[in-house]
Phi, psi and omega in degrees: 000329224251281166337325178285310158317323183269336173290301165302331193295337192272340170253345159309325202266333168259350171323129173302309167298005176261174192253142166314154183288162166045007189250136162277135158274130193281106156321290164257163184267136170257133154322115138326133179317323181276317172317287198300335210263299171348321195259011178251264156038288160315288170317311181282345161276344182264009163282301181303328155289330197282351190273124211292205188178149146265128199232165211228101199291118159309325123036236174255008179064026195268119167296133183208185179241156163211167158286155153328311157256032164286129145322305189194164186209218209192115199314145173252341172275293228216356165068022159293136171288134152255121181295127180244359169319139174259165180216131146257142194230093199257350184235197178264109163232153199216359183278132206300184155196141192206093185247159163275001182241207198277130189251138165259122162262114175277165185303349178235008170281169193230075173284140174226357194286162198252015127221169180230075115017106187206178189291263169230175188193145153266121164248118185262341199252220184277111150275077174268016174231179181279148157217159177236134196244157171255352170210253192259157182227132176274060207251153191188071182199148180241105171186205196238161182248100151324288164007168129259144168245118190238126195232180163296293186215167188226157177229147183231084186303172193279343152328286165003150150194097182261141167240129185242162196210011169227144195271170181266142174206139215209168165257309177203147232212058197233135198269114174264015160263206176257138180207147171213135181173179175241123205227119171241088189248167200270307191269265191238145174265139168239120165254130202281150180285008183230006134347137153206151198222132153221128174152151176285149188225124181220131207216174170256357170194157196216140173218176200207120203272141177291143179096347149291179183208110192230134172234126179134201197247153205212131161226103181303112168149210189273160183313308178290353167282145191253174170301314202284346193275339162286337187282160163268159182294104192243148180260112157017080196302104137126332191265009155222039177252165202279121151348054208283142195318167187206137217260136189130358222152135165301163176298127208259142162315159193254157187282147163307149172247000000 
């Protein structure tokens, strides 16, 4: 009897449906740490679409909020439509654009249109037409830029090698690449030590890490100064100093030079 008894008690104890010695049972399942930080993740991008900006009517140049996941909205000074879309550009494209968001030209885009307006942007592929970024222009592609390009700021990654045949004008610029071009920024050019710039540059300060490289004509001061406007004034040796009377006859013209 005594024996039969030890005997239930032992498949009672190995049953698959009996509970481990010491193990508790949870009434609720509690969020895991890797649980919690997803969903805080989740939430914080979606706070993060949601979270307005401010844009600038093409217009009248009048400032508003909009949401974060707004497309487009509507001037509250002048009731001009604005675009608030981003593009990718994958293809041969030629239609203007003028936007508040972002445009990507990928490696196999062709932009040609003949201008572009946008927040900011990457360019991977063909730039034949112009752009203008309201903030940073990206470039990491090796060909030539027809275009003019005028950005906040601009990055020249270190792949890149670009030829600009229009000068660039930027608030400030800096090349971790290759660059050959003519550069007008209002504050600074920074060339990267794996850097290299060959083309003039007039800036209010420029600086070039060992192991960069520059080449060209450098003019120091405000943006809107041309070289002539910086040089001092020099006069001619003979051409405005007085005459002496030459006797027969007026003071003869000095020969053209």
């Amino acid at each position: 009897m005594a024996l039969s008894r030890w005997n239930t008690r032992r498949r009672k104890a190995h049953s698959p449906f009996a509970p481990k010695a010491g193990l508790k049972l949870r009434v609720k399942e509690e969020p895991s740490a890797a649980e919690d930080s997803s969903i805080l993740q989740k939430f914080e991008g979606f706070w993060h679409r949601q979270r307005s900006s401010v844009v600038e009517c093409f217009e009248c140049q009048r400032k508003h909020q909009v949401s974060g996941a707004a497309t487009s909205t509507i001037c509250p000074g002048c009731s001009a439509h604005i675009d608030l879309q981003n593009y990718k550009i994958t293809t041969g494209f030629s239609r203007s654009i003028r936007t508040w968001g972002d445009v990507h030209l990928t490696a196999k885009g062709d932009l040609s249109s003949s201008r572009v307006i946008c927040k900011s942007a990457l360019v991977e592929g063909k730039l034949r037409g112009d752009l203008h970024c309201n903030d940073t222009a990206t470039i990491n592609f090796s060909g030539r830029i027809s275009g003019r390009l005028t950005a906040k700021h601009v990055i020249v990654e270190r792949r890149a090698d670009v030829q600009c045949f229009r000068r660039v004008k930027v608030a400030r610029i800096e090349i971790r690449g290759k660059m050959t071009g003519e550069i007008i920024a209002e504050t600074m050019v920074h060339i990267d030590k794996r850097g290299s710039l060959e083309g003039n540059v007039t800036a209010k300060a420029i600086t070039v890490e060992k192991g960069g490289m520059f080449s060209g004509q450098l003019v120091i001061g405000q943006a809107d100064f041309t070289q002539g406007e910086l040089l001092p004034e020099r006069t001619r040796a003979g051409v405005n100093a007085p005459q002496p009377d030459l006797p027969g006859g007026a003071p003869q013209p000095l020969p053209a030079t």
